[in-house]
C-alpha positions in Angstrom: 145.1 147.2 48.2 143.3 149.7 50.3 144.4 153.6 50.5 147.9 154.6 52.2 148.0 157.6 53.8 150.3 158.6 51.0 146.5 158.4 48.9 144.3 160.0 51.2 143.0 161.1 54.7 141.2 158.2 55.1 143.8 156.1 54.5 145.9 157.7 57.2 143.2 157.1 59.8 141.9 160.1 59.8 137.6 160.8 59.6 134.9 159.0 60.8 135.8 155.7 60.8 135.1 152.3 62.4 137.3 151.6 65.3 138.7 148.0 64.5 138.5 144.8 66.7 142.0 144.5 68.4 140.1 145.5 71.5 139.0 141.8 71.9 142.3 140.5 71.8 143.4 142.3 75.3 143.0 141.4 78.9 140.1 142.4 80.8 142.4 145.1 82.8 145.0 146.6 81.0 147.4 149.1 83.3 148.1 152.0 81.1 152.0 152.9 81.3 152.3 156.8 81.9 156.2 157.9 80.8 155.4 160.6 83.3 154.6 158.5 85.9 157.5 159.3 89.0 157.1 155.3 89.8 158.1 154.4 86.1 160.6 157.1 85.7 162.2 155.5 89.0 162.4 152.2 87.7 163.5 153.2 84.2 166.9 154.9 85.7 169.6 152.7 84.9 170.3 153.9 81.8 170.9 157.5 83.3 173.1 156.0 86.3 174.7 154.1 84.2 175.8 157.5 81.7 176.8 159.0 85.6 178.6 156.0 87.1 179.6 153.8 83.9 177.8 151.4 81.8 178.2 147.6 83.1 176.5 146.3 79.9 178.7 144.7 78.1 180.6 143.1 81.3 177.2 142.0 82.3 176.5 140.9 78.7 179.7 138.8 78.2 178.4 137.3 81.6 175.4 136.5 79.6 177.1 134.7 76.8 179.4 132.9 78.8 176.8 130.9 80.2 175.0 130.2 77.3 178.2 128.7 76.0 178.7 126.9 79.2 175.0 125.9 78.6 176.1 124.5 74.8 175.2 127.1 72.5 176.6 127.3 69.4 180.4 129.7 69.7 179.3 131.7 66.2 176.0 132.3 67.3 174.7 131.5 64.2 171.3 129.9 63.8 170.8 128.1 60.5 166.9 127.7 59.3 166.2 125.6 56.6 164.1 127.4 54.3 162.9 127.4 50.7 165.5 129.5 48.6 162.3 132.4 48.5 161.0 132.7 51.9 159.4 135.6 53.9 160.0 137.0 57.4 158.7 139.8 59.1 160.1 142.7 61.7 158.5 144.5 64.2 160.0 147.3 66.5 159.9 148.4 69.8 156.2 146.6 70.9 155.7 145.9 74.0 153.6 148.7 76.0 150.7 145.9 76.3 147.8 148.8 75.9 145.8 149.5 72.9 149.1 150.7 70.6 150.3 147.3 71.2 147.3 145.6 70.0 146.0 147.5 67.5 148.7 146.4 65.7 148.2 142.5 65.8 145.3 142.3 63.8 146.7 143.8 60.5 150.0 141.8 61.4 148.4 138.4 61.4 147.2 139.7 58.1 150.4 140.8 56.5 152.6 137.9 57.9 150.8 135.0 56.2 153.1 132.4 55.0 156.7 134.1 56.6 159.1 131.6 58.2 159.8 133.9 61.3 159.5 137.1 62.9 162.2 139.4 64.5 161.3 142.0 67.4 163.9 145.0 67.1 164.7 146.4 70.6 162.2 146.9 73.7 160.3 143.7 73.6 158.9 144.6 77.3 158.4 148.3 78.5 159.0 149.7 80.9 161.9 147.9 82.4 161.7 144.3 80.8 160.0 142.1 83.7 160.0 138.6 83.3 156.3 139.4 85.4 155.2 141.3 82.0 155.9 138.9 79.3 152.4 137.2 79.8 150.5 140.5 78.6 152.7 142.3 76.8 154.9 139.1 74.6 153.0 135.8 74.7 149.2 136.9 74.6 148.9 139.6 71.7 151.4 136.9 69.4 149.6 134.0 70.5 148.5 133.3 66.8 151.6 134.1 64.8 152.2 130.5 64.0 156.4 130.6 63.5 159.3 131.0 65.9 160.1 135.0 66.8 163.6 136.3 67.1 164.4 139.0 69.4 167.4 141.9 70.1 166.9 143.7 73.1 166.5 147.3 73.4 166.8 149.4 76.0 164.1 148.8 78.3 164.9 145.1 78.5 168.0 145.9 80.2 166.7 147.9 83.1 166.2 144.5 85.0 170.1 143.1 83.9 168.4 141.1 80.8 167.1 138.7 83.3 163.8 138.3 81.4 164.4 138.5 78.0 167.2 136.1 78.5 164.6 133.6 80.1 161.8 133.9 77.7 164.1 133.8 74.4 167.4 132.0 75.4 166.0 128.3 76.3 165.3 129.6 80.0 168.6 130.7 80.9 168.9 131.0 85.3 169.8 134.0 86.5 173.6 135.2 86.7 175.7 135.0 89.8 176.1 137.9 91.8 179.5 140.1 91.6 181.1 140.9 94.2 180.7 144.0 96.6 182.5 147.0 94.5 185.1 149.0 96.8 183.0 151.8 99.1 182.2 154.9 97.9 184.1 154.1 94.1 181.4 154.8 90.9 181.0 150.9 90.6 179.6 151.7 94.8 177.1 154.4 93.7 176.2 152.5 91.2 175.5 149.6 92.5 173.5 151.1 95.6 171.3 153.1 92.6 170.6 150.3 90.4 167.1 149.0 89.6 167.0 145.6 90.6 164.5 142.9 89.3 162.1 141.1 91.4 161.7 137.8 91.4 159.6 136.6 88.7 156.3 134.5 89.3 156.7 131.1 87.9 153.3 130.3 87.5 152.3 133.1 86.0 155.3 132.7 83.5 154.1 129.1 83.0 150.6 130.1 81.9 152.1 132.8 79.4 154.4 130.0 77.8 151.5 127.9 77.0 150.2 130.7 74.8 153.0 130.1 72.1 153.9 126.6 73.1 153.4 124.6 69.4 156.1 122.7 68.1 156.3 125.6 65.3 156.1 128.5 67.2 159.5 127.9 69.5 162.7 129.6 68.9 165.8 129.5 70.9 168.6 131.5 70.2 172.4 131.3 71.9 172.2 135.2 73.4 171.3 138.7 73.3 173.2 138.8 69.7 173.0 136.6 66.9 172.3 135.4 63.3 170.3 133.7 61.4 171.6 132.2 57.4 168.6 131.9 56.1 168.1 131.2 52.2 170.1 133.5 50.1 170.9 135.9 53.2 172.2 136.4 56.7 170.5 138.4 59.1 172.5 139.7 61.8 171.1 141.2 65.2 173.2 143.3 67.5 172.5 144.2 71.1 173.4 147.6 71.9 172.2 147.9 75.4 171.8 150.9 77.7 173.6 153.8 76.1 173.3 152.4 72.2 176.8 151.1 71.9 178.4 147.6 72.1 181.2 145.8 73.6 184.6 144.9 72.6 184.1 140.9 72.7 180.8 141.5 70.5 182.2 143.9 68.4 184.9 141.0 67.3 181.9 138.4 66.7 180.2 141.1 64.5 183.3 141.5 62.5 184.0 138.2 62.3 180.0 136.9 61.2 180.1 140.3 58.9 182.8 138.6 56.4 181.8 136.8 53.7 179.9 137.5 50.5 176.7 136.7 51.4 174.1 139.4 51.6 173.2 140.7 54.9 170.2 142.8 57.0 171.3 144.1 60.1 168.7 144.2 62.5 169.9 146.8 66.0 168.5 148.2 68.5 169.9 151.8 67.6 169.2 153.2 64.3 172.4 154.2 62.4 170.5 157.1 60.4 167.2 159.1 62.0 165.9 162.3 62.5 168.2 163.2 59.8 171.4 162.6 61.6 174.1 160.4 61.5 174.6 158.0 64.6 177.3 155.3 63.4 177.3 153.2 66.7 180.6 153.1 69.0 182.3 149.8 69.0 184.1 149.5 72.6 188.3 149.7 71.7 187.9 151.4 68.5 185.8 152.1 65.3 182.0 151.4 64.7 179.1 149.2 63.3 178.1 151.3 60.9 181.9 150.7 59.7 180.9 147.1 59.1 178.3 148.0 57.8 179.7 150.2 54.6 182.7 147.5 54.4 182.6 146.4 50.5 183.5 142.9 51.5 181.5 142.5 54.3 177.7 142.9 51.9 175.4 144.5 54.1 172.2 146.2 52.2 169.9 146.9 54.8 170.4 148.4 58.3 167.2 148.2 60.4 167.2 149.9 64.0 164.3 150.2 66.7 164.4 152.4 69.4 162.8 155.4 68.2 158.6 155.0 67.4 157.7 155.6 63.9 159.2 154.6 60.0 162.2 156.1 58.3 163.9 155.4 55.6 167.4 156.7 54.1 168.9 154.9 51.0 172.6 155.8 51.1 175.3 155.6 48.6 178.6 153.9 49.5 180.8 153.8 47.2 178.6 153.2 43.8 176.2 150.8 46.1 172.9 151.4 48.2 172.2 150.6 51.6 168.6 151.1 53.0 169.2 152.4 56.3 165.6 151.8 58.2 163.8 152.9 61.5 161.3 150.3 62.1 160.5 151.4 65.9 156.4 151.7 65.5 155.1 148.3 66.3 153.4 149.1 69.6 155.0 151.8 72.3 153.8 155.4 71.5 154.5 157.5 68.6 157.8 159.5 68.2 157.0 162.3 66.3 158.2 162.6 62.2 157.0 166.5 62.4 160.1 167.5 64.0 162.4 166.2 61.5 164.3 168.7 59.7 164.0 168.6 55.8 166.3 165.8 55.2 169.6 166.3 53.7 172.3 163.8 54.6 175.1 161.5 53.2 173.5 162.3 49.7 169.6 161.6 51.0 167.4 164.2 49.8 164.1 164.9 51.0 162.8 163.4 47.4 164.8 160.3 48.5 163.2 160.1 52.4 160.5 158.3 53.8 158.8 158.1 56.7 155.4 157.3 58.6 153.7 158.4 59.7 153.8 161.6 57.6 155.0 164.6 59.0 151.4 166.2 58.3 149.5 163.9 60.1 152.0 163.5 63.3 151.7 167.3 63.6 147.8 167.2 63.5 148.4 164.2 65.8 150.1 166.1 68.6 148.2 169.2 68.2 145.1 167.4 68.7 146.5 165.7 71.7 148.0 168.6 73.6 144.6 170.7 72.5 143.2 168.5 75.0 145.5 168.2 77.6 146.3 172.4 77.5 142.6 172.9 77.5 142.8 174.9 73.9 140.5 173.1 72.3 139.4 176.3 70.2 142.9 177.5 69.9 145.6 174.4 69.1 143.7 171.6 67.4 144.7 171.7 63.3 143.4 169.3 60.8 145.2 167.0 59.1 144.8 168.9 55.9 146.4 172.2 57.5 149.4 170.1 59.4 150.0 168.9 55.4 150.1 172.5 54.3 151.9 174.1 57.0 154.5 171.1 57.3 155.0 171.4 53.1 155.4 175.4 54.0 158.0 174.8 55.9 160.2 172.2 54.9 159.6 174.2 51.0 158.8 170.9 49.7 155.5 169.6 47.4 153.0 167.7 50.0 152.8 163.9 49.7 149.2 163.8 50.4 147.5 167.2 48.8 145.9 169.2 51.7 143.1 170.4 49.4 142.4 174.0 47.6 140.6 175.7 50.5 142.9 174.9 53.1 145.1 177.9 54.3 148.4 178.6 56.1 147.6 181.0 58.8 149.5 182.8 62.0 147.1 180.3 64.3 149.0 177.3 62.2 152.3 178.6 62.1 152.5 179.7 65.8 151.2 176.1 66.5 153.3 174.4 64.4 156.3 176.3 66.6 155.0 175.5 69.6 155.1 172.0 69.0 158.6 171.9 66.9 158.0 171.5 63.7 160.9 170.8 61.5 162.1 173.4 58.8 164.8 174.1 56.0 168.3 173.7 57.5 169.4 177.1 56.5 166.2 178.4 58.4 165.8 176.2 61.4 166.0 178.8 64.3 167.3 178.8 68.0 163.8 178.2 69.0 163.1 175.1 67.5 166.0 172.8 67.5 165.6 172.8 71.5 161.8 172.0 71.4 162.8 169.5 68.7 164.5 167.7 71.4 162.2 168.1 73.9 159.6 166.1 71.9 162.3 163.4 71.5 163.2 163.4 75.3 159.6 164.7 76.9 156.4 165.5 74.2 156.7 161.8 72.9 156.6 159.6 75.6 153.4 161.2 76.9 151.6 161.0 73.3 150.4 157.5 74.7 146.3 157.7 73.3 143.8 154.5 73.6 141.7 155.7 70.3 142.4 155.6 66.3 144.3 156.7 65.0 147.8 155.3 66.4 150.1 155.4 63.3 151.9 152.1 63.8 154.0 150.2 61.7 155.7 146.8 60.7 157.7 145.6 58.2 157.1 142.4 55.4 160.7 140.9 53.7 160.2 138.6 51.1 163.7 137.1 50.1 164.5 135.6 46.4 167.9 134.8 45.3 168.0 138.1 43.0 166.1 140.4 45.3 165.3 141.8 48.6 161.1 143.3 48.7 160.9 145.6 52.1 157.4 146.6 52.3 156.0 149.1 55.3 152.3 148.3 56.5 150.5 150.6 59.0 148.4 149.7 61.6 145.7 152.8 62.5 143.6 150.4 65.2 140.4 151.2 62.4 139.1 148.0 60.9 139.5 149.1 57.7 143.1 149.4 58.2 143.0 145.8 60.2 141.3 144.1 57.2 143.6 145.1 54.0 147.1 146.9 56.0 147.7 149.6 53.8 151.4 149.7 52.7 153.1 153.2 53.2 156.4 152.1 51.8 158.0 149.8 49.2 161.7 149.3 48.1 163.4 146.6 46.1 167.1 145.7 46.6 169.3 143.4 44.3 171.2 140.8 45.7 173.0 139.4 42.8 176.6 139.2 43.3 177.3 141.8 40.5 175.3 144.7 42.6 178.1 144.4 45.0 180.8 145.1 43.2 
């Protein structure tokens, strides 16, 4: 297996080295998506009129899953897949920008997923607002040859048109909902309604054509809504939509109790992360308590919670009650990077730092964005650091040993100090000062979306699950867009879970 970037520069990316072939698999024109756009911050605003003027989501959801019902699909939502007692599945988070991050990633995914019985997309399938119009570029084409059926739960994004498309393409072509009627004048429901991004109506040819890319007998999936399971093997996966504002409604929030029972192990897949950036974000249920309730339940046998939504890898392994759960971010398979640098050192429900993973390494996303803003600040002399001085400064910091060694020459000056400021690095809880929490959370909110770059390296990621009746394997692979990278994915994460009854208690 080639070099992580756990082993070495090289391995990260990083260095002189040949750009891969994903470039072949895209469309002659490809519109590059700027978050800072005024035309894509327009469309994108439902989620902040809905915070203003109240989230419909889960009325519009229930709406949703009515009429699959209506249309025969199955009242548990359960989809049962007959598979070999050890079979494999991949997930892949947050993909579909449709530029070179998107596709870079494809070729080492190909790779990775031979011989897996499906794939699951967690959150944001299409950016920026989940047209059906987009699902020809940025769904069907780059996925064309993964030869099994893929799952999805919608993020974010795919709900800034109502769901219309994602309920189209993955839902057995579900028509579009009836409208509601005219809300009183001038009420929030009003406002809203007047605000509110509406979709366009979607070009059926051009959806046509796009279908035909995944159209083999093996490749189809069909699944009864936005939320589901699947019992597959020895497990049950369980995927949750949390919509706009990352929470869920009462009527779902009854299924997921209800498919949660049982002592069969289970992998939550949801579009909000329940740990990240070192904090805590358990997940409102509407009337009362929250997923990541469920998930801890004894009786209920969850050990893995994956979330999308934010762009890179985490990991947190949590203790409950004499039991692990993995809690994962797996939101790197193809929009552009969050940054890891700002993380805090990690210290949270009994995670260490020693215990924490993530990718790309905060080292290399800080040499990342300072290359990156060197260019667009014009301080090319000034900001730039290499990935060997983002390693030492970042280990300075945090007061931890470096993963990857940054060498014996390299030194931590005022130049990488000052710039690792600027651009938020994280630090020691009892020394994280006034200064940097609030850029922190500028790089969430602003920094990050405009890190969108169309050369190596890109930091991507995707996840492998190979499932035996004694054991989970989770295995990380990154995706760089360099062909060395494409040919052997290097895997910057491993972990092992036991599923034998006797683990849980």
């Amino acid at each position: 297996m080639s070099d992580s970037s756990r082993d070495t520069a090289e391995g990260a990316g990083w260095g002189a080295a040949e750009p891969g072939g994903y470039k072949t698999l895209m469309p002659e024109h490809v519109e590059k998506l700027s978050w800072l756009n005024p035309k894509t911050l327009w469309a994108a605003r439902n989620g902040t009129v809905a915070s203003w003027f109240g989230d419909p989501t889960g009325r519009t959801r229930s709406r949703w899953v009515a009429q699959r019902a209506a249309a025969g699909a199955r009242a548990d939502k359960v989809i049962r897949r007959e598979v070999p007692e050890r079979f494999s599945f991949m997930v892949i988070g947050d993909t579909g920008e449709g530029d070179d991050s998107q596709y870079a990633v494809v070729p080492g995914f190909l790779r990775a997923s031979r011989g897996t019985d499906f794939a699951v997309i967690a959150s944001d399938v299409i950016y920026p607002v989940g047209s059906t119009d987009d699902y020809g570029t940025k769904f069907f084409r780059p996925y064309q040859d993964y030869r099994a059926p893929i799952y999805a739960i919608p993020g974010n994004h795919d709900w800034y048109e109502d769901l219309g498309g994602f309920m189209r393409v993955f839902c057995d072509d579900a028509p579009p909902l009836d409208p509601e009627p005219a809300p009183r004048p001038l009420g929030r429901a009003w406002w809203r309604a007047l605000l509110w991004h509406k979709a366009r109506p979607a070009d059926e040819q051009r959806l046509a054509a796009a279908r035909a890319l995944r159209s083999a007998p093996e490749q189809r999936a069909v699944q009864p809504g936005p939320y589901w399971a699947i019992d597959a093997g020895p497990v049950r996966i369980v995927g949750i939509d949390t919509g706009l504002l990352g929470t869920i409604d009462a009527e779902q929030g009854a299924w997921l109790r209800e498919v949660s029972r049982g002592p069969r192990p289970k992998i939550l897949v949801t579009g909000s992360p329940l740990y990240v950036d070192g904090e805590h974000h358990p997940c409102a249920i509407e009337g009362g308590g929250t997923v990541d309730d469920i998930v801890r339940a004894p009786d209920h046998h969850y050990v893995a919670a994956i979330g999308g939504d934010i762009h890179n890898y985490q990991r947190y392994p949590v203790d409950v009650d004499g039991r692990t759960i993995q809690y994962v971010v797996a939101g790197g398979g193809g929009a552009f990077m969050h940054a890891t640098h700002t993380i805090p050192r990690v210290s949270i429900a009994g995670v260490t730092e020693e215990d924490f993973r993530c990718y790309p390494l905060r080292g290399d996303s800080l040499a990342f964005y300072s290359k990156l803003y060197a260019r667009r600040l014009l301080l090319r002399r000034f900001f730039p650091l290499s990935e060997a001085e983002g390693t030492a400064v970042v280990a300075e910091r945090l007061g931890i040993k470096p993963v990857r060694s940054p060498g014996p020459d390299v030194r931590v000056t005022r130049r990488t100090r000052l710039v690792a400021t600027l651009l938020g690095a994280g630090g020691r809880p009892d020394r994280t000062s006034r200064f940097r929490l609030p850029v922190r959370k500028l790089y969430t909110r602003l920094f990050s979306p405009s890190s969108t770059t169309y050369s190596p390296p890109f930091f991507k990621c995707f996840l492998r699950l190979d499932v035996g009746p004694e054991e989970l394997r989770i295995r990380c692979f990154a995706a760089t867009g360099n062909r060395a990278q494409e040919v052997d994915p290097p895997m910057e994460d491993e972990v092992r879970i036991p599923l034998s009854r006797s683990h849980h208690g």
